[in-house]
C-alpha positions as CSV (number, residue, x, y, z in Angstrom):
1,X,3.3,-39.0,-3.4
2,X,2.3,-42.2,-5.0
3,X,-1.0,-42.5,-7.3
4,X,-1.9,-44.7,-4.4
5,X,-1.2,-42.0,-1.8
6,X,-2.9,-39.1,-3.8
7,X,-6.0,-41.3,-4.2
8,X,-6.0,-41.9,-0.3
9,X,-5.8,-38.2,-0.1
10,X,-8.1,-36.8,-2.1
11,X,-10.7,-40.0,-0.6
12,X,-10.0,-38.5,2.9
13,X,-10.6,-34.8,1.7
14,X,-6.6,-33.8,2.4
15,X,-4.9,-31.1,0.2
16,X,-1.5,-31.6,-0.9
17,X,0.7,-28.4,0.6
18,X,2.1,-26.6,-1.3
19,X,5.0,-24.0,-0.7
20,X,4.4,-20.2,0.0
21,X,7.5,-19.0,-1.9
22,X,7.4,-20.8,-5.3
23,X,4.7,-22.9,-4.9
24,X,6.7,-26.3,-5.2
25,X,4.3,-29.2,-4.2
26,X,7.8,-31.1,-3.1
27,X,7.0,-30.1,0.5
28,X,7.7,-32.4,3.9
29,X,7.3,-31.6,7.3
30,X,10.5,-30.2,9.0
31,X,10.0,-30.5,12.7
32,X,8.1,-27.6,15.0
33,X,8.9,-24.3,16.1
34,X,7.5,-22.8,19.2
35,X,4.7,-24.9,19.0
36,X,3.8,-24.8,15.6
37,X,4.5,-27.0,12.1
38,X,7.4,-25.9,10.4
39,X,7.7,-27.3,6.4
40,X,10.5,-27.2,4.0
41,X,10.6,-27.4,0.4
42,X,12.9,-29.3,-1.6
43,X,12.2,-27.4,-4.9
44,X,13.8,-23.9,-3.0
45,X,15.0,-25.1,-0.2
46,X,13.1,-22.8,2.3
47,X,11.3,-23.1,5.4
48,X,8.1,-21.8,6.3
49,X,5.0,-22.2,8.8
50,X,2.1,-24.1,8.3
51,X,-1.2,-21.6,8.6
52,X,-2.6,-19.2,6.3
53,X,-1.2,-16.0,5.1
54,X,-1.9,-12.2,5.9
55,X,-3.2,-10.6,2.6
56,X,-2.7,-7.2,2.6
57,X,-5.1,-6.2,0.4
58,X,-7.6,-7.5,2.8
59,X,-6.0,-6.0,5.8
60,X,-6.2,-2.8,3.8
61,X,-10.2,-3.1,3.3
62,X,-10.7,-3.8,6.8
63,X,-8.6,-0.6,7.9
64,X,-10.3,1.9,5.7
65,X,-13.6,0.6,5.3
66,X,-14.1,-1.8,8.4
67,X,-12.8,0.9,10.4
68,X,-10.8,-1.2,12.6
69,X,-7.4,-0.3,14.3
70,X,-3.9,-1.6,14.2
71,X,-4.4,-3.2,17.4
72,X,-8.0,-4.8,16.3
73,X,-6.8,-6.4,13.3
74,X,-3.8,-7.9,15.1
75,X,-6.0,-9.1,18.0
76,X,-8.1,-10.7,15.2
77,X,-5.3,-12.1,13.0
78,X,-3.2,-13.3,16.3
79,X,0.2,-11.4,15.4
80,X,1.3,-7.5,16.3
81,X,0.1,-4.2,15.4
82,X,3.6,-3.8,13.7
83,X,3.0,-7.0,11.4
84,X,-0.6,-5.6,10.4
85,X,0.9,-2.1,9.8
86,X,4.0,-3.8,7.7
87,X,0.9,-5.5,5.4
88,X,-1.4,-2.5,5.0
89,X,1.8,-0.7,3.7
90,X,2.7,-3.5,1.2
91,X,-0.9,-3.1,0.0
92,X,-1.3,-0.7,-3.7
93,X,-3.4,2.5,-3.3
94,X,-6.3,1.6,-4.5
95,X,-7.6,3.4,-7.8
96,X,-10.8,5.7,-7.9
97,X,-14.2,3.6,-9.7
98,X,-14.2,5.2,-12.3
99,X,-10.7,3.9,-13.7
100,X,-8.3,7.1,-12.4
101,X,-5.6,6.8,-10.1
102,X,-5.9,8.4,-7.4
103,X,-3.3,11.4,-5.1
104,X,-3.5,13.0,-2.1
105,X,-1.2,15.8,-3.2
106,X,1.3,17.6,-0.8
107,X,2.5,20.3,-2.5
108,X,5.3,23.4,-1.2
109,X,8.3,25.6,-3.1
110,X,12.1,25.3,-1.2
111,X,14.3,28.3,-2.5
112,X,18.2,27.8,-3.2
113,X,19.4,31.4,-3.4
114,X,16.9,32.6,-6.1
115,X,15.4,29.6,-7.8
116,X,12.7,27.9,-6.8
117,X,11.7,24.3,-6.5
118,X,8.0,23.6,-6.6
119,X,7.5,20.3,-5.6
120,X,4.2,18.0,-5.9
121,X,4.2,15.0,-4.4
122,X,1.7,12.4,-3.9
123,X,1.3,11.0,0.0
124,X,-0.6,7.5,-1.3
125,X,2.7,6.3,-2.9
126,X,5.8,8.4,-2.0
127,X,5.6,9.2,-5.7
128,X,6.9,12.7,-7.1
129,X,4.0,14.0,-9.5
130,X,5.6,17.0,-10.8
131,X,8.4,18.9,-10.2
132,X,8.9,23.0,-11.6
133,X,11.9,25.1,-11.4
134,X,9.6,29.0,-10.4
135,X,10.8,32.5,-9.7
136,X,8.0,32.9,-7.6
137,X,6.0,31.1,-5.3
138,X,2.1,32.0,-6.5
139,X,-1.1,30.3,-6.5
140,X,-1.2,30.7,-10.1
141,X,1.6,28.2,-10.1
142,X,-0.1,26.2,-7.9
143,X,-2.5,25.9,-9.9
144,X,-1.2,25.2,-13.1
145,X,0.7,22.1,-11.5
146,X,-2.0,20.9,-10.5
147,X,-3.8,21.0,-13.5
148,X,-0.9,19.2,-15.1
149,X,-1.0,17.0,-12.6
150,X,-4.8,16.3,-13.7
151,X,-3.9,16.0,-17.0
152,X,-2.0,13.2,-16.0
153,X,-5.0,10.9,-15.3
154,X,-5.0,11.4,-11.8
155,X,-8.3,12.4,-9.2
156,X,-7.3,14.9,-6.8
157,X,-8.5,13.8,-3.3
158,X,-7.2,16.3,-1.2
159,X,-3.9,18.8,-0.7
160,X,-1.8,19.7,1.8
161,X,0.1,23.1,1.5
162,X,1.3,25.7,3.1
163,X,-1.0,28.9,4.4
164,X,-0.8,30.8,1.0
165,X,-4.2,33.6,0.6
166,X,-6.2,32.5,-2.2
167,X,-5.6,28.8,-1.7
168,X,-8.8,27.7,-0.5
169,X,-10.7,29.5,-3.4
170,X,-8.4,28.2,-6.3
171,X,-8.9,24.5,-5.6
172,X,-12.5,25.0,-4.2
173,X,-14.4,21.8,-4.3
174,X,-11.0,19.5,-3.1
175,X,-10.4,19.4,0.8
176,X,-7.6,21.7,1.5
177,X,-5.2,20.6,4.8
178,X,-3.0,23.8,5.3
179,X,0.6,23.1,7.2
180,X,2.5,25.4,9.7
């Protein structure tokens, strides 16, 4: 674009477009694709849609706190439920206020012969928290992960483990999902 032609622009209140992958403002139209504006830049070379983009962190807001469905926000953002669900699990967990991250920790013991593998895992991030090799399977291990786990810098939200007695009243205070 000339001086001329930015001038003319900016008089007429246009925005320059800009690409979505590097941001390149060497961007012309490229023709239309089932009905809509297609653009290609010449910095990358790639081809995109005009419109605005999905952010995911929004789409994640509106999920858990605006209480809407898959199929709400999709009627909303004119696309599918699978695109919306695709988004929301781009989106980061989100971290607790007060600065901690936070786990929703699913925790169990799988035995190869005699060994043990106690296993914590967090179900926000797919992330293994911490791993022990035991002898036994006791809620006094379960416990002792866990606090290790906390001394980690993470907030406990809730756990999910298997129907062990004495579980409920070791981690009293944290909701406790037990699995069967």
């Amino acid at each position: 674009m000339t001086c001329t032609n930015q001038r003319v622009a900016a008089l007429k209140g246009h925005e320059q477009k800009k690409c979505v992958f590097c941001g390149s403002p060497i961007v012309k139209k490229n023709g239309f694709k089932k009905g809509v504006q297609m653009y290609k830049c010449h910095a990358c070379w790639r081809q995109f849609q005009a419109g605005e983009r999905l952010n995911p962190e929004a789409l994640l807001e509106d999920y858990v706190h605006g209480k809407q469905t898959y199929a709400q926000l999709a009627e909303k953002h004119h696309c599918s439920a699978r695109t919306i669900q695709r988004h929301i699990d781009k989106a980061a967990p989100r971290a607790a206020e007060r600065g901690q991250a936070v786990a929703n920790v699913v925790m169990d013991t799988t035995y190869f012969s005699d060994i043990g593998v106690m296993v914590f895992k967090n179900s926000l991030d797919g992330s293994i928290l911490h791993l022990e090799i035991v002898a036994k399977e006791t809620v006094k291990e379960y416990v002792r992960g866990l606090e290790h786990i906390k001394g980690m810098g993470y907030s406990v939200q809730a756990i999910v483990a298997d129907g062990r007695r004495g579980i409920f009243e070791a981690f009293a205070g944290i909701p406790v999902q037990l699995c069967h």
